[in-house]
N, C-alpha and C positions, 0 to 999 in steps of 0.2 A: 483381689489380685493374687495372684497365685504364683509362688519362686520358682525356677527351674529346677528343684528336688521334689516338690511335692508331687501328689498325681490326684485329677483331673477324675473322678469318678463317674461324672453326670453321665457320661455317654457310654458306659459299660453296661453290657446288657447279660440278665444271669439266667446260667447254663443251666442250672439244676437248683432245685431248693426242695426243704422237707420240711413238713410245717409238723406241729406238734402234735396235732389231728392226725397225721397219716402215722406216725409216731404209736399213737394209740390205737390204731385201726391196723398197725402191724404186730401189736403186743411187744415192740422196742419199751412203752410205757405203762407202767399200768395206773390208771388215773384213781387217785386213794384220798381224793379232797374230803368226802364227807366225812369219814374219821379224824383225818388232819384237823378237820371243823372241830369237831367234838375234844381235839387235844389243843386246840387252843391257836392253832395254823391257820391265818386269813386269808392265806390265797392259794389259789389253786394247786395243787400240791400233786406231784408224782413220783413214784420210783420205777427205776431202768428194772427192765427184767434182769439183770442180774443183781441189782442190790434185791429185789425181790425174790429171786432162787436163794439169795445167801442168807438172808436177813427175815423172810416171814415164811415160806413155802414150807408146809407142814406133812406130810403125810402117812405118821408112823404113828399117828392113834392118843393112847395114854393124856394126860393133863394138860398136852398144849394143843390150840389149835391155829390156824391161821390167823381170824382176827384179834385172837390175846397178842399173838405176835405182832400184829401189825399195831397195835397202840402203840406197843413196847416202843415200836420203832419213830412212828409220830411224837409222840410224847417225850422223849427222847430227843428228839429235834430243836420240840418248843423248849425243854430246858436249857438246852443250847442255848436257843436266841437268846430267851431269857437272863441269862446270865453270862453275857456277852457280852465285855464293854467298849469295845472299839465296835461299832457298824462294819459288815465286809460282806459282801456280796457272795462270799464261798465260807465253808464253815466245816469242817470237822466234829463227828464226836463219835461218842463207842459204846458200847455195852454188849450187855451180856445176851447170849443166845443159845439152847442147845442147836446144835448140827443139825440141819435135817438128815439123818444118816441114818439105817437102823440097825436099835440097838446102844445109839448115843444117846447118855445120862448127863453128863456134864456140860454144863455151859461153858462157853468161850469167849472170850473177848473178841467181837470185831469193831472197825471202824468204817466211818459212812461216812458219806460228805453231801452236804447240802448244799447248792446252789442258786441263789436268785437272780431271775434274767425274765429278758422282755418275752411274754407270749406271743401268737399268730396275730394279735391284732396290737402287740406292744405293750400290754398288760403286764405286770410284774407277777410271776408264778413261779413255783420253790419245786426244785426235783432235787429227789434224793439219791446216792449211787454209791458205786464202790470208788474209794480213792482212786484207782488208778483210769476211773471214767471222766470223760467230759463230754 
């Protein structure tokens, strides 16, 4: 039984939706599970192409390359959780990175946020992003 402030959902019918598939079939996602595997991430795991432009995109040569970067960043994650003692569905953390810029030598501190939420078929899966994303 339902009060006269709540609303009534069953009969709304939806206008648009974007599943996590098209997401990745748009490069919106880039899907980085099997590394995330190997850093210790059990579910399927992605970062926004902008937490990937900022966070692993490499293309200025010298001692880094994209996948050192991209551990950095999973592995990173999992210490997160790891050492997280409240459970929460969004998560914060940072480290270091150089720029992809050329000509940049020094690392920087950025921040990333991590989010768990339900997949296309309601599966729990972890994307990664820049703070000011959701």
């Amino acid at each position: 039984m339902s009060t006269e402030n709540e609303l009534n959902t069953d009969d709304w019918e939806v206008i648009h939706s974007y599943t996590r598939a098209q997401a990745y079939q748009d490069g919106a996602l880039v899907d980085v599970t099997e590394t995330a595997r190997e850093a210790g991430l059990l579910r399927n795991t992605a970062l926004t192409a902008a937490a990937w432009a900022e966070a692993v995109a490499w293309n200025h040569g010298g001692g880094q390359d994209e996948r050192g970067r991209l551990w950095d960043v999973v592995f990173m994650a999992y210490m997160k959780i790891r050492t997280t003692r409240v459970p929460s569905s969004e998560l914060t953390y940072e480290l270091y990175r150089v720029p992809n810029v050329e000509g940049a030598e020094e690392p920087e501190l950025i921040t990333l946020k991590m989010v768990i939420g339900p997949g296309d078929t309601l599966e729990p899966v972890l994307t990664i992003m820049l703070p000011n994303e959701d």
